[in-house]
mmCIF file of the C-alpha atoms, coordinates in Angstrom:
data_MODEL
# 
_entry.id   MODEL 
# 
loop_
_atom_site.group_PDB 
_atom_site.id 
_atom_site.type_symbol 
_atom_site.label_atom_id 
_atom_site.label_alt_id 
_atom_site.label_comp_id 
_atom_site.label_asym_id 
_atom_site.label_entity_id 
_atom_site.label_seq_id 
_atom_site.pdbx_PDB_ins_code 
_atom_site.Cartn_x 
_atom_site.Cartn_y 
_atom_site.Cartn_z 
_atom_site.occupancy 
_atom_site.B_iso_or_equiv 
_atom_site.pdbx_formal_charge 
_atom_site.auth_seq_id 
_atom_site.auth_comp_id 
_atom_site.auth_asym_id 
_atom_site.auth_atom_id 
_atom_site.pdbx_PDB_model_num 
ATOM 1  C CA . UNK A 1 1  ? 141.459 167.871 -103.928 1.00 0.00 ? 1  UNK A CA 1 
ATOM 2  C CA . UNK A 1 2  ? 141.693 164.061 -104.278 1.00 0.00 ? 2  UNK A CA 1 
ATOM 3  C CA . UNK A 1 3  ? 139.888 162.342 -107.267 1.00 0.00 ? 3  UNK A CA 1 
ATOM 4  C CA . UNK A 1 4  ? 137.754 160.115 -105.099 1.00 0.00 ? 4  UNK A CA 1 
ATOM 5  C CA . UNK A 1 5  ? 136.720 163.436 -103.579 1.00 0.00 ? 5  UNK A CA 1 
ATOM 6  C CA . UNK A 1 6  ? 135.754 164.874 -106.421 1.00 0.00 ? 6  UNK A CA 1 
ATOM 7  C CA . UNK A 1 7  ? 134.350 161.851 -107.591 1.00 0.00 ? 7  UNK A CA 1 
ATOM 8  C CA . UNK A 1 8  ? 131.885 161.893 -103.903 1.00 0.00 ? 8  UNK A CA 1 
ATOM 9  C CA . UNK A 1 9  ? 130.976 164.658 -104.794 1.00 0.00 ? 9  UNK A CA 1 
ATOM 10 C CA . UNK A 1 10 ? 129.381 164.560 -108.312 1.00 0.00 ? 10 UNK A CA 1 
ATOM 11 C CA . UNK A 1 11 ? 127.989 161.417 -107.374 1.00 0.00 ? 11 UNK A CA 1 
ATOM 12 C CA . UNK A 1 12 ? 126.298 163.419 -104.284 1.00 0.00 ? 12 UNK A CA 1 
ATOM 13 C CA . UNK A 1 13 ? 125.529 166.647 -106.385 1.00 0.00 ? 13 UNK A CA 1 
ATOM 14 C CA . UNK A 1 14 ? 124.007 164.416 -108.836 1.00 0.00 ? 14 UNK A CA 1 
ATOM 15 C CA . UNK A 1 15 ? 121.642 162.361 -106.268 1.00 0.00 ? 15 UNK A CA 1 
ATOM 16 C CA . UNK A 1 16 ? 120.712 166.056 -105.174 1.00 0.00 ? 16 UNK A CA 1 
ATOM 17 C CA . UNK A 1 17 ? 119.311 167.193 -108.514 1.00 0.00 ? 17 UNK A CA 1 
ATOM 18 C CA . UNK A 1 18 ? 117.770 163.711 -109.409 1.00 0.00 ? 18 UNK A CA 1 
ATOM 19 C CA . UNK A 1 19 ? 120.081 163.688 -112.665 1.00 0.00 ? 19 UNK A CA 1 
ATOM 20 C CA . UNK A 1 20 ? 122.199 160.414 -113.381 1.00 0.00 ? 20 UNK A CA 1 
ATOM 21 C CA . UNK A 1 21 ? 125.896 160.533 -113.843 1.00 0.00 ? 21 UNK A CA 1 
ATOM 22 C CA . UNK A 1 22 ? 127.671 158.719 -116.774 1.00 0.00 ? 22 UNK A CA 1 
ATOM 23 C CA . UNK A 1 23 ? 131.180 157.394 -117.393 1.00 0.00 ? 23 UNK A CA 1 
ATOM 24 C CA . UNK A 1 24 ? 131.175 157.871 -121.191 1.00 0.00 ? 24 UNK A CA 1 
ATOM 25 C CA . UNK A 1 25 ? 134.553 157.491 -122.210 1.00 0.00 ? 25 UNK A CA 1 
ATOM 26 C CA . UNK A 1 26 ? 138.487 156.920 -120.905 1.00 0.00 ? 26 UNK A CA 1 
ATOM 27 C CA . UNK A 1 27 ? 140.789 158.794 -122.662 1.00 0.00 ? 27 UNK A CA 1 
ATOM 28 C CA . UNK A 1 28 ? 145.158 159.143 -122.170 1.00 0.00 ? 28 UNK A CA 1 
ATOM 29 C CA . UNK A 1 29 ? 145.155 161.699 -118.927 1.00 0.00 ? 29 UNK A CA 1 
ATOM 30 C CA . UNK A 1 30 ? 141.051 162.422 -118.874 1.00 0.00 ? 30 UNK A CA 1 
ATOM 31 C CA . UNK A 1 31 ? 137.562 160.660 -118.558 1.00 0.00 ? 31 UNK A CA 1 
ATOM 32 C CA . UNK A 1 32 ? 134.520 161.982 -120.337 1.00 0.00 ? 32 UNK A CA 1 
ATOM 33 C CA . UNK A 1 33 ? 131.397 161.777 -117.855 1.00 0.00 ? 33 UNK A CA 1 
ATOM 34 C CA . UNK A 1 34 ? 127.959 162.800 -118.690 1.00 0.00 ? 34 UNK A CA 1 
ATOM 35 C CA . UNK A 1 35 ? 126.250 164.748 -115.967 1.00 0.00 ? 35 UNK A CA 1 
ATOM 36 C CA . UNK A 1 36 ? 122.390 164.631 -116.981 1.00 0.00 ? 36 UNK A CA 1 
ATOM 37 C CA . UNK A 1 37 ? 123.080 165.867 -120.715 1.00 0.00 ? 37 UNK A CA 1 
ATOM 38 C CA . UNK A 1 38 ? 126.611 167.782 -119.603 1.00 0.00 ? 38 UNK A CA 1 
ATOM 39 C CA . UNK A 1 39 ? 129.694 166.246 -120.521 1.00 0.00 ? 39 UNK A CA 1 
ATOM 40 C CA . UNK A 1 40 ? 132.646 166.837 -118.320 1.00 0.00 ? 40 UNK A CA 1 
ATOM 41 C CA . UNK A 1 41 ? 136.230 165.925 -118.672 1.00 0.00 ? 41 UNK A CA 1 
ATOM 42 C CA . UNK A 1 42 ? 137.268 164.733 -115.270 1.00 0.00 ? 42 UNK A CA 1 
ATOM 43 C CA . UNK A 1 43 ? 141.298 164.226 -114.729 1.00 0.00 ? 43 UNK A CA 1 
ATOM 44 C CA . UNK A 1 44 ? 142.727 160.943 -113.877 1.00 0.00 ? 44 UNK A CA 1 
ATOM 45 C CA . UNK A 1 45 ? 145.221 162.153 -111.441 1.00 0.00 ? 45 UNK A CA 1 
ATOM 46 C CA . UNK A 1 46 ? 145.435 161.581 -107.889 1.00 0.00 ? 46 UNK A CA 1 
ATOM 47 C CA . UNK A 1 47 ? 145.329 165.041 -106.889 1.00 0.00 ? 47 UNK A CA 1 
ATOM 48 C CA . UNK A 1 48 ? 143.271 167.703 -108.559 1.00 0.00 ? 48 UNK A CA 1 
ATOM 49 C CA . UNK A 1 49 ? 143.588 171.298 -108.381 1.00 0.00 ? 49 UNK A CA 1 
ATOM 50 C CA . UNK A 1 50 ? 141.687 172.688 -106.264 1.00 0.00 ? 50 UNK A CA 1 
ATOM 51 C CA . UNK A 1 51 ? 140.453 175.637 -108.770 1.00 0.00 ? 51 UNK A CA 1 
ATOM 52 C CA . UNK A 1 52 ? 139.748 172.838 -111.997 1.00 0.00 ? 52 UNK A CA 1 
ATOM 53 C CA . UNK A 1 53 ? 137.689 170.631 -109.033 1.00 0.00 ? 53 UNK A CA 1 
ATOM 54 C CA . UNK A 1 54 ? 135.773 174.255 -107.850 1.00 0.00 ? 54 UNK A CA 1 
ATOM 55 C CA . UNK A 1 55 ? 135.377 174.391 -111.582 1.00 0.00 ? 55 UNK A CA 1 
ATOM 56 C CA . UNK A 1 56 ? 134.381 171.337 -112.756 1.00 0.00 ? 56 UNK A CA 1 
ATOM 57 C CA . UNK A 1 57 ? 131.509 171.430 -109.772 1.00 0.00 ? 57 UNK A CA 1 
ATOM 58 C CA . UNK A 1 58 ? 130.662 174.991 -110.528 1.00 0.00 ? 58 UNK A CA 1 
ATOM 59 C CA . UNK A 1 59 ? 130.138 173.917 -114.237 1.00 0.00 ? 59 UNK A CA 1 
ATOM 60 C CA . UNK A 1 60 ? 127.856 170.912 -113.776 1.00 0.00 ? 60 UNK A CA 1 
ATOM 61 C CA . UNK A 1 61 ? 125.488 172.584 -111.269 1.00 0.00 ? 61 UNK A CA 1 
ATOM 62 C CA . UNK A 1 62 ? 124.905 175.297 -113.610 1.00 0.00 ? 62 UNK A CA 1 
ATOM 63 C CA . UNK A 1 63 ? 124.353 172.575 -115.991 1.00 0.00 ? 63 UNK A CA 1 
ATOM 64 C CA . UNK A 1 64 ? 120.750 171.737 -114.098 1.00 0.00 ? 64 UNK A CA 1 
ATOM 65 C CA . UNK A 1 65 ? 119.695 174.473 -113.354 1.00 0.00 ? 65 UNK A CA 1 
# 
């Protein structure tokens, strides 16, 4: 999956649950992002793996819930 993809997607998961998404922090290889009062690491690579985006959507929903 492509980072802006993954990226469209928080940003839409987040407008869904009424819960604000945050760009905390850049690091070497990873951003730290604050979904409501989850943090997430997010990759900066171009392409993602499929499984770590699944996951890192997975992860934050549960977050809300």
């Amino acid at each position: 999956m492509k980072r802006a993809e993954l990226m469209k997607r928080l940003r839409k998961l987040a407008k869904a649950t009424d819960v604000e998404l945050t760009f905390v922090r850049e690091g070497a290889n990873h951003e730290l992002w604050e979904f409501g009062s989850f943090r997430c690491v997010i990759p900066r690579h171009n392409e993602i793996n499929e499984i770590t985006a699944n996951g890192i959507l997975k992860a934050c929903e549960e977050s809300e819930r």
